[in-house]
N, C-alpha and C positions, 0 to 999 in steps of 0.2 A: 550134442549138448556141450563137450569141451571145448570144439572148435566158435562158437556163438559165444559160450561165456569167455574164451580168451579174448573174443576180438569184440564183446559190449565192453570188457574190461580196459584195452586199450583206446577205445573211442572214447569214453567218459572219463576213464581214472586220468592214463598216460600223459594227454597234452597237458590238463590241468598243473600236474606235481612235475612236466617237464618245463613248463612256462616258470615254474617257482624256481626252479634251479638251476634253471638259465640266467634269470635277474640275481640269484646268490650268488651263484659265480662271477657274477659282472660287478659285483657292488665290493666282492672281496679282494677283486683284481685289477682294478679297473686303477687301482695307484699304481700300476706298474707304467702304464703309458702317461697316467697323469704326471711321474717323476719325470718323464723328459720336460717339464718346466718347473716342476715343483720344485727340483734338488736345485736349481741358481735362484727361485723367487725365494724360499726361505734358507738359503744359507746351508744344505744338509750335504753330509758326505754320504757316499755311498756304504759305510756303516750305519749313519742314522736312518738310510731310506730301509735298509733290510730288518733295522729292529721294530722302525713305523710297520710294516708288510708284516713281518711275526710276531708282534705283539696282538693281534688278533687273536692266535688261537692259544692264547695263555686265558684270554677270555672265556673263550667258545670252551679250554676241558673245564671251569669251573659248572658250569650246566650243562652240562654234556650229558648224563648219567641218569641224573632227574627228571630233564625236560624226555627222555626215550619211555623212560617207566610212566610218564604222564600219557604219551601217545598210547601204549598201548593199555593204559587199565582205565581211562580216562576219553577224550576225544581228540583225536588226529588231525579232527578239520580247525577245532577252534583253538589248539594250540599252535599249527602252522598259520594259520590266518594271522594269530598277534603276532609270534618271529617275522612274520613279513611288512607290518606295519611298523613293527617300532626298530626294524633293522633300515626299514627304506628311510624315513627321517633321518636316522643318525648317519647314514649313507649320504647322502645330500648335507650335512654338516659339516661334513669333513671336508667341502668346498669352502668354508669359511675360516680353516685356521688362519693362524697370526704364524705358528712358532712351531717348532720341533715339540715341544711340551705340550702344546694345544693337540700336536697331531697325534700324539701319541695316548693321549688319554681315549678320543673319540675314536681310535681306533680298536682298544681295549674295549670301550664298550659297543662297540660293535659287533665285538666277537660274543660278549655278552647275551647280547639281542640273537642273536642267530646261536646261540648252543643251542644243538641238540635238535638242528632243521635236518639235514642228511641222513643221521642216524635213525630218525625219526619217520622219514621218508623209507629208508630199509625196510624198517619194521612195517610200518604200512602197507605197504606193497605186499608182505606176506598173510594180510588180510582179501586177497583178492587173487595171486597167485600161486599156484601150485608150485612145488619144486622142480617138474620139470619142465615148467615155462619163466623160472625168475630169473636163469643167468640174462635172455632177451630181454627181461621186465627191464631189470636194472640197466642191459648193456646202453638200451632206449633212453632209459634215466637218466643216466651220466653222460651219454651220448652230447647231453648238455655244455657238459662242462666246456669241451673241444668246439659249440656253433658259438657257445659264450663269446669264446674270442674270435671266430670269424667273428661276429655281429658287432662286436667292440671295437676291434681294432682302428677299421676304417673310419668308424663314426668317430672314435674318441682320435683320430689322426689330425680330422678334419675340424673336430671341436678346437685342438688346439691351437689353431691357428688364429682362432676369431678374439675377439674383445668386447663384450659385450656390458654397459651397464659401469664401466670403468673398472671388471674383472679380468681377469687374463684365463686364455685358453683354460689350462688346467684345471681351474675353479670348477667352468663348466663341466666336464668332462665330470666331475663328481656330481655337483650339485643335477644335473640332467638325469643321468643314469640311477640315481636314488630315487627317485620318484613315482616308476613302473611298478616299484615294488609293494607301496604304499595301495595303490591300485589294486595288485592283484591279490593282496590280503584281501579285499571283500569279495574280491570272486571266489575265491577257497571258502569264504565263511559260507556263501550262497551255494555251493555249488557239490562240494567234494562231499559224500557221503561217508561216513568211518568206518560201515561194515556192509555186506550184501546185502542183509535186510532191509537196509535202509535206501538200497540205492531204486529209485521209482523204473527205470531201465530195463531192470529184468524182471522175468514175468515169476509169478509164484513160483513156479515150479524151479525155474535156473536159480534163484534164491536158495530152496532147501536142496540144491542137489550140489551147489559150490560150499555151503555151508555145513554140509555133512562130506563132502569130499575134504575140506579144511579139519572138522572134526576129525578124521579118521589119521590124516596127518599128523594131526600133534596126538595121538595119542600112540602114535606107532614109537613114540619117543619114552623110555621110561619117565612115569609120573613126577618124580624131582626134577627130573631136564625140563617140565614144563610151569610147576607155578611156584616151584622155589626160585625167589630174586637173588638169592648169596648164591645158588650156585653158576649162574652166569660170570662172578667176578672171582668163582676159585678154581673155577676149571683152567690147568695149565695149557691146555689148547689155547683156550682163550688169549691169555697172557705172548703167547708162541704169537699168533695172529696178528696181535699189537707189536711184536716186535718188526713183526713182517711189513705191516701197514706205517710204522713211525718212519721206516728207512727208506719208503717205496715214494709217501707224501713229500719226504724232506726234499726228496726228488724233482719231483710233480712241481711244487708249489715255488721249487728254486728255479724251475727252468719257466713258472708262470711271470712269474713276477721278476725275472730279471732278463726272457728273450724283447723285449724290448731296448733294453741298453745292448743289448749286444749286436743287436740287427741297427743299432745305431755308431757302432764302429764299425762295422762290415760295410755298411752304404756309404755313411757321413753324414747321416743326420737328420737329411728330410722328415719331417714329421708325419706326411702322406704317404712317403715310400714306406718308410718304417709302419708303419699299420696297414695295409695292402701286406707285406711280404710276411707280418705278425698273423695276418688272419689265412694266406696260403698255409702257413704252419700247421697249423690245428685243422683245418681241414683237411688236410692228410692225418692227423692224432681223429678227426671222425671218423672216418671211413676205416682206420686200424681197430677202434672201439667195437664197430660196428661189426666186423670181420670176424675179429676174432672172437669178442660175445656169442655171432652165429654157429663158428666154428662149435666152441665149447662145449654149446647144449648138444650141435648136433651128436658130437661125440662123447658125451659125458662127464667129461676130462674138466677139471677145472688146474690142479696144481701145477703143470707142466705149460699149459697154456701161459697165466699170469709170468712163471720162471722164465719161460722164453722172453716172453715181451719186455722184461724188466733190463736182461742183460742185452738186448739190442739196444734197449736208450742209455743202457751205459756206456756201449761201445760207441756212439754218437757221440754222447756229451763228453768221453774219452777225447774223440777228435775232431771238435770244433776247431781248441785253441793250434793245434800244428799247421790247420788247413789255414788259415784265418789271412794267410798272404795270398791265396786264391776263392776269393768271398764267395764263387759259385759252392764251391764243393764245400767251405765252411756253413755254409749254410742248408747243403746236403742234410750233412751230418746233425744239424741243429733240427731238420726235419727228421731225422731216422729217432732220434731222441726225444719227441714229442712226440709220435707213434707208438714207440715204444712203451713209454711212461704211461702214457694215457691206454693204452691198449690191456695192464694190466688189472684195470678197477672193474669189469663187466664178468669174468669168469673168477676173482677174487672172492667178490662177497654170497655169492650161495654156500662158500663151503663153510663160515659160522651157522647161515640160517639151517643147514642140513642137521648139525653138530646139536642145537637146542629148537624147543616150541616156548610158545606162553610169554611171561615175565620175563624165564631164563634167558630166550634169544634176546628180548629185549634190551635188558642189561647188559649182556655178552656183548651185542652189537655196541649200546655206550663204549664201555668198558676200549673195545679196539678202536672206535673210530676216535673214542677223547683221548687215547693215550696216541693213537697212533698220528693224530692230527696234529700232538706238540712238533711232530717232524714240517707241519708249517708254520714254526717259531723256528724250527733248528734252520730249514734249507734257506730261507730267503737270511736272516743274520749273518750266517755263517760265509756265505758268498759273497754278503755285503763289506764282513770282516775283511773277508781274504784279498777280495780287490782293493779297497783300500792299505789295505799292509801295503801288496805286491804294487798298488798303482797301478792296474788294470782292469779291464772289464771281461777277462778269460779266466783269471787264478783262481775263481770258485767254481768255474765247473767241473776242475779235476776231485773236488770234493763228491760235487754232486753224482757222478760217475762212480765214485765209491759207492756209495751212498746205495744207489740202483743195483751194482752187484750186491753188494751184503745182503741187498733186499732179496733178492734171486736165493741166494746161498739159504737165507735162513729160512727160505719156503719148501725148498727142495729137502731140507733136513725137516721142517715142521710135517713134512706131507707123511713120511714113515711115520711118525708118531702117533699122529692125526688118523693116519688111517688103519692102523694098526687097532684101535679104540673106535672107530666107526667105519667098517668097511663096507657100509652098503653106499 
């Protein structure tokens, strides 16, 4: 019976919410390649391309919070279905600006449009997974984020190149890539079920036995952990976990959205080279996803797991900028750091879902992913700052490198806390 219901669960559920956040990541990222013609078509320094990039999730924490407590007391299908229609439009818009001010508004609400899809996605998932099948659920989940940019790269390499309509590459490259998503808002509306009962797939019986297996779950949680909503945003764990996730993203989102410019001074520029060696990147950040999410569950472990993975992508992004007069091994390094970074969000997020049930988790999860997501406002700015100060395309990854340790350091000290207060 648990081996059937894990694996009706990844047949039906898994592609569905991985096809969703696949095209999220593509639609939120997808200016990073478009900048190799945006930043000389509208006049942007690489200051302005890093505040266009984080200005998104100044967006995204204002509904961050809300749109989660929606998912779960409310329905999961028909709140993901609209984030996906009215993000894939505005996504496809942002191929039309004029101006640094035009880009920055549309990107703002962008983030808008899409709060509260990820966290919301978490929370979902533990309508259908047990605790010790969700570090897989999710590693599966996110496993997105790293084919995101295989599947973009190249495509958005080769986009650039074209002229179509009297637009230039770049345009494309957005206005294309928005529109999947607009699409697959009505297959979520059609298709994703919001709890067991409802899914037509299992038979009576797999229905009342994942349902009372879920029962028994959250009630193993004292009663306040599960349908008090304040105590998801006052538990210091929580708060701990946000600090962990803000330092870990700024990371993540800094080496998203700016390993294109930088695989554009290691080569020289090709725009097809540069998305080819952009999508080998993360193809290795898959297969480390994938590895160490297996790892985790196999062995229980989630704190030491995420901590390792964090300080290898710093010590990468440490040494891009030394290697950089021998492009093979700087680009090494740029792969050990995308492995890294990305290897630790699959063994990460079980240990909020463990910590509360109910509302609480629901919140809780808001609460880290909106606070901890300003860290993709801080990483892409900050490195956008720092290269333009310095006049280079390296001087922000010795940021971003910090950034990944701290994140390591304050998990290893969150873990005594944390488990000191839940030790099962």
């Amino acid at each position: 019976m648990i081996d059937r219901g894990a694996v009706l669960a990844r047949r039906h559920i898994m592609p569905t919410v991985w096809v969703a956040y696949l095209l999220a990541f593509i639609d939120r990222v997808n200016i990073g390649i478009a900048s190799l013609g945006m930043k000389q078509s509208l006049g942007l320094t690489d200051a302005d391309l890093g505040l266009a990039a984080g200005i998104f999730f100044i967006g995204y924490f204002i509904l961050e919070i809300p749109g989660t407590y929606i998912v779960e007391r409310y329905s999961a299908k028909k709140w993901i279905a609209r984030i996906l229609i009215t993000w894939g439009i505005l996504a496809s818009l942002t191929g039309l600006v004029q101006d640094k001010l035009q880009l920055y508004a549309v990107r703002f609400a962008l983030g808008l449009a899409e709060a509260s899809f990820f966290p919301g996605i978490i929370v979902y998932l533990t309508h259908w997974f047990l605790e010790d099948e969700r570090s897989r659920a999710v590693s599966l989940f996110m496993s997105a984020i790293a084919v995101a940019n295989i599947i973009l790269s190249p495509i958005s390499g080769l986009l650039l190149t074209v002229s179509w309509l009297g637009l230039e590459g770049w345009r494309w490259v957005l206005i294309l890539e928005g529109l999947p998503s607009v699409v697959w808002g009505a297959v979520v509306l059609l298709s994703l079920p919001d709890w067991p009962r409802e899914a037509r797939w299992l038979s009576p019986e797999e229905k009342a036995w994942l349902e009372e297996e879920l029962r028994r779950e959250r009630e193993s949680h004292p009663p306040e952990h599960v349908a008090a909503w304040v105590t998801g945003l006052k538990m210091p764990q929580a708060w701990l976990l946000a600090a962990v996730y803000f330092t870990a993203t700024s990371a993540l989102y800094g080496i998203t959205f700016w390993s294109p410019q930088v695989l554009k001074a290691l080569t020289g520029g090709n725009p097809v080279v540069v998305g080819l060696l952009n999508a080998a990147l993360y193809l290795t950040a898959f297969a480390a996803m994938v590895a160490v999410g297996w790892s985790s569950d196999r062995s229980g472990e989630r704190f030491l797991h995420s901590a390792a993975a964090l300080l290898a992508g710093a010590v990468g992004l440490a040494a891009v900028a030394p290697l950089a007069p021998t492009p093979q091994l700087a680009f090494a390094a740029l792969v050990l750091s995308a492995a890294g970074i990305y290897a630790f969000y699959p063994p990460f997020w079980p240990i909020p879902q463990r910590m509360l049930a109910g509302v609480a988790r629901a919140v809780a999860v808001g609460l880290i992913n909106s606070v901890g997501n300003l860290g993709g406002f801080a990483g892409p700015y900050i490195v956008g700052y720092l290269n333009t100060i310095a006049n280079s395309t390296y001087a922000g990854l010795i940021y971003l490198s910090g950034s990944a340790a701290l994140s390591s350091a304050l998990l290893l000290a969150a873990r005594r806390y944390i488990l000191r207060r839940h030790p099962s």
